[in-house]
Every structure is written in structure tokens, then in C-alpha cells.
C-alpha positions in Angstrom: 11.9 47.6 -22.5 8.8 46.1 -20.5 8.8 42.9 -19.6 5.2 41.0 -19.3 5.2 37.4 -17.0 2.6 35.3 -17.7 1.7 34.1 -14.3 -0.9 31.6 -13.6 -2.9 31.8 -10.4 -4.0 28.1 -9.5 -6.8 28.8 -8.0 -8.0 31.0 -10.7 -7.1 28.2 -13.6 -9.6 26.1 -14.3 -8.0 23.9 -16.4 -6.3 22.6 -13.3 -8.7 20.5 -11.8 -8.8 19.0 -8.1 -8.4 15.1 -7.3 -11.8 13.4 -6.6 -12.2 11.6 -3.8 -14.3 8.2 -3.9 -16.0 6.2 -1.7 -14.0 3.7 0.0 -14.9 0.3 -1.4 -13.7 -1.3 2.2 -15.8 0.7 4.9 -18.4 2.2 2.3 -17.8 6.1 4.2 -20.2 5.0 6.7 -19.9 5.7 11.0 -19.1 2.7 12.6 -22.0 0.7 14.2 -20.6 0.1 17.5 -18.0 3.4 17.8 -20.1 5.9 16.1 -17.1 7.2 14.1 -15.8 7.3 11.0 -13.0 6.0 9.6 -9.5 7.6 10.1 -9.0 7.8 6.2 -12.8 9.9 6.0 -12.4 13.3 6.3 -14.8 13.8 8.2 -13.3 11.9 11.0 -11.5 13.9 13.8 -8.6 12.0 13.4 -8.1 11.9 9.9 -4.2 12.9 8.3 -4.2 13.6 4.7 -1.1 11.2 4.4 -0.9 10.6 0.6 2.3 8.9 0.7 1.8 7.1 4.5 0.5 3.7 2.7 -2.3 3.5 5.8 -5.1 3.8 4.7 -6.2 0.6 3.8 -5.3 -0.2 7.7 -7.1 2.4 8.4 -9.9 0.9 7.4 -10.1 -2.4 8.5 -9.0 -1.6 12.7 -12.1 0.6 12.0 -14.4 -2.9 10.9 -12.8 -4.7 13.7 -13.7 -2.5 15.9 -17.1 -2.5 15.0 -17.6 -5.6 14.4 -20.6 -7.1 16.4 -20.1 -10.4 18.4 -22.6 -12.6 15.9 -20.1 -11.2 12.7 -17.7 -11.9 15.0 -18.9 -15.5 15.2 -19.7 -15.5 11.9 -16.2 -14.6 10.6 -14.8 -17.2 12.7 -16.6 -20.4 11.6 -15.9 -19.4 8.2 -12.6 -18.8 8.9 -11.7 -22.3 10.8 -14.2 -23.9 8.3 -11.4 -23.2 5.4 -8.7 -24.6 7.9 -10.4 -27.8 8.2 -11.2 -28.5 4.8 
């Protein structure tokens, strides 16, 4: 008696289908205008870790607009900031 396995090769199957990645809502997938890097959550940073289950990539994100930050949104972010604290 033969025996036939029905084995699926996943990269054959096309019914499984590969998670999409979209464009981060926070830093838009764009270099940074002061550091001339990317993001650590891009993958086309050299530092980026395809940590799914880390939880950092939102911090990821914003040390990356801090640190590009220029002095007048700097300024900027400041007076609105200690505008809302005297109000």
C-alpha cells in the first residue's frame, strides 16, 4: 500500500500571501533632514531589527524626529508646548 502526503511548499502556494508593509504614518519613510538616515523601523535602515513582538517601533520613530528636528521646529514645538501650560 502507497501512501501519498499532500505537502504544501509555502513558497510555491499562492494562496498564502505575504504581510504588506505601509508607510509609517509618524516619520512618512523619509531620511532624516539633519542625520541623513532612515528610521530604525525602515528597512532600509542599517539598523533596522524585524522585532514584531519588541513593541519599539513607535519609539523608533519619534528619537528619529527628535533627532532631526531643526532648531526653529525646535522653537516652534516649544512655544506651543509652554503656550498650553500657561493657558
Amino acid at each position: 500500500m502507497k501512501v501519498k502526503i499532500n505537502s504544501v511548499d509555502p513558497v510555491q502556494d499562492k494562496s498564502i500571501e505575504e504581510p504588506t508593509r505601509t508607510i509609517c504614518e509618524i516619520c512618512n519613510d523619509e531620511k532624516g533632514k539633519i542625520s541623513g538616515e532612515y528610521c530604525r523601523d525602515n528597512p532600509k535602515s542599517k539598523d533596522y531589527l524585524e522585532d514584531m513582538f519588541e513593541g519599539t517601533d513607535y519609539l523608533d520613530c519619534w528619537v528619529y524626529i527628535r533627532a532631526n528636528e531643526t532648531k526653529e521646529e525646535y522653537d516652534a514645538r516649544m512655544v506651543k508646548r509652554f503656550s498650553k501650560v500657561a493657558s
